[in-house]
C-alpha positions in Angstrom: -7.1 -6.8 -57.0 -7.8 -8.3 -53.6 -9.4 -6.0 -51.0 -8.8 -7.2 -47.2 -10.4 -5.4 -44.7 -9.7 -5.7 -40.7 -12.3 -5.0 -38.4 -10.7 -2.5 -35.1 -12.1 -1.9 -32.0 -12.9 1.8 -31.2 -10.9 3.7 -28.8 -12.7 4.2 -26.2 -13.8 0.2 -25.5 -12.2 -0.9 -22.6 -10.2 -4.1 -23.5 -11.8 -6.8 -20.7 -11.1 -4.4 -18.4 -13.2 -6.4 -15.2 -15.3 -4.0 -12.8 -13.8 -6.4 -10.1 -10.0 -5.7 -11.3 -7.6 -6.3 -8.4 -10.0 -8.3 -6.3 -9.3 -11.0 -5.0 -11.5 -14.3 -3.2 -10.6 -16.0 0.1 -10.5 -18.9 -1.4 -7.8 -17.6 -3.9 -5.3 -16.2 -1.4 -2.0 -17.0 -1.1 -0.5 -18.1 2.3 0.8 -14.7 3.4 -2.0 -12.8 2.7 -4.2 -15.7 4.2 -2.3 -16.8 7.2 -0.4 -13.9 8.3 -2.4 -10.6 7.5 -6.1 -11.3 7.7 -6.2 -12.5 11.3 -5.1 -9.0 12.2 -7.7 -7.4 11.0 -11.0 -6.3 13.5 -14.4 -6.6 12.1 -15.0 -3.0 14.0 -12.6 -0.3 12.9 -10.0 0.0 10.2 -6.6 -1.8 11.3 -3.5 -0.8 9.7 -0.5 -3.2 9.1 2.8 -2.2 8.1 5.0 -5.2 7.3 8.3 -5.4 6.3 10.7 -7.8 4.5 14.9 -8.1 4.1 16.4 -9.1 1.1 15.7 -12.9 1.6 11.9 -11.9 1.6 11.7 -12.9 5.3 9.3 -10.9 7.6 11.8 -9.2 9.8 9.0 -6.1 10.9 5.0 -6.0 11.9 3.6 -2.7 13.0 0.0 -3.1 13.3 -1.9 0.6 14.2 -5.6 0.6 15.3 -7.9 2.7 13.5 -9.4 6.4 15.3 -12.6 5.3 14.3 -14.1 2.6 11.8 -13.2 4.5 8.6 -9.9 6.2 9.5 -6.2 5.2 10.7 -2.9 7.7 10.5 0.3 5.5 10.8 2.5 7.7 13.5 5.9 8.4 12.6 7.2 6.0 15.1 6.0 3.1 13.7 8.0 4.2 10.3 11.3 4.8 12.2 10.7 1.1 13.7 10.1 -0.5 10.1 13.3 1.1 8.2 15.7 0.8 11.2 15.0 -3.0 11.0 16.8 -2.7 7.7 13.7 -3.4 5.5 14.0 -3.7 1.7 10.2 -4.3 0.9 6.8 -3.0 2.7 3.5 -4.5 2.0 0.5 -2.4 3.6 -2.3 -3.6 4.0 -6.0 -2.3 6.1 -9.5 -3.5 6.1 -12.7 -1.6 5.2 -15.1 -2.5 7.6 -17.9 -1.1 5.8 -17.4 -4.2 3.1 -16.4 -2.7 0.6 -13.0 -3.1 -0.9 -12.9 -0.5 -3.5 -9.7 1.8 -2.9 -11.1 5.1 -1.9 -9.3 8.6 -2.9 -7.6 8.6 0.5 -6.6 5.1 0.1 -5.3 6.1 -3.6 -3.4 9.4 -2.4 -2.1 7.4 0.5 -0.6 4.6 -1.6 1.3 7.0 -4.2 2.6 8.8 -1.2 3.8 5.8 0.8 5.7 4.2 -2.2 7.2 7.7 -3.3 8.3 8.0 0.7 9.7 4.4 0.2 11.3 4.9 -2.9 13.5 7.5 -1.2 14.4 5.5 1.3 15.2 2.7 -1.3 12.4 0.8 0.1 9.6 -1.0 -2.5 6.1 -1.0 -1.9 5.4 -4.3 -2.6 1.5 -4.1 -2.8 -1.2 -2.2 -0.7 -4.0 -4.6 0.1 -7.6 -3.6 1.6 -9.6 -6.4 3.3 -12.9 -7.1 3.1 -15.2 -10.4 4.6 -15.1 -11.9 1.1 -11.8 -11.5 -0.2 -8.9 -8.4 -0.6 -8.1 -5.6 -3.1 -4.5 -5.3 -4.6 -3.2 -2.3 -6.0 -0.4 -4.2 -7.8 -3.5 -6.4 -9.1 -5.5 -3.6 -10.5 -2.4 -2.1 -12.1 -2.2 1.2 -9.8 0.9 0.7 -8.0 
């Protein structure tokens, strides 16, 4: 009688889970991320951008809102009635931390689940939620949370 053992992992190891999950380098940046969302971002105060895509995954919307402060932007309903009336089937947000850091807060967490539920009604997919930093951007849909 032949025993064969197989050697598990426990539970609670994370499974190359990467500290860095969802970042992303400059250097590793696709074009739209590259070309057409970084330059709109201040080095100063948080920047909001807003842009939206038809069903041809053509840019047909930009709303861009300048932060209250360095650490704090509210997107006014205005610039939501602008984006959906262009007849908009996809939204990518995306902001900048000044402060350099690209980890999502809490806020920036709440604020994605409740932008993509608010989109979903509307029959509207949040593509991704990026936050730019000097070095490099972090993606939701990278890290899994969106």
């Amino acid at each position: 009688m032949t025993i064969v053992m197989t050697l598990l992992a426990p539970i609670d190891t994370a499974t190359g889970a990467s500290p860095r999950a969802g970042f992303v380098p400059c250097e590793a940046e696709d074009d739209v991320t590259q070309y057409l969302l970084r330059p709109y971002f201040a080095a100063d105060r948080e920047v909001l951008l807003l842009a939206g895509f038809d069903a041809f995954d053509r840019l047909v919307r930009l709303e861009r809102v300048r932060g209250e402060s360095a650490s704090r932007c509210v997107i006014p309903p205005r610039c939501w009635r602008s984006l959906l009336n262009s007849g908009v089937v996809a939204v990518i947000m995306a902001h900048n931390h000044p402060s350099g850091d690209a980890r999502p807060s809490a806020a920036d967490t709440r604020a994605t689940q409740d932008t993509a539920l608010f989109l979903r009604t509307m029959d509207v997919e949040l593509i991704d939620h990026l936050i730019f930093v000097a070095d490099g951007h972090f993606s939701f849909r990278g890290a899994e949370l969106l």
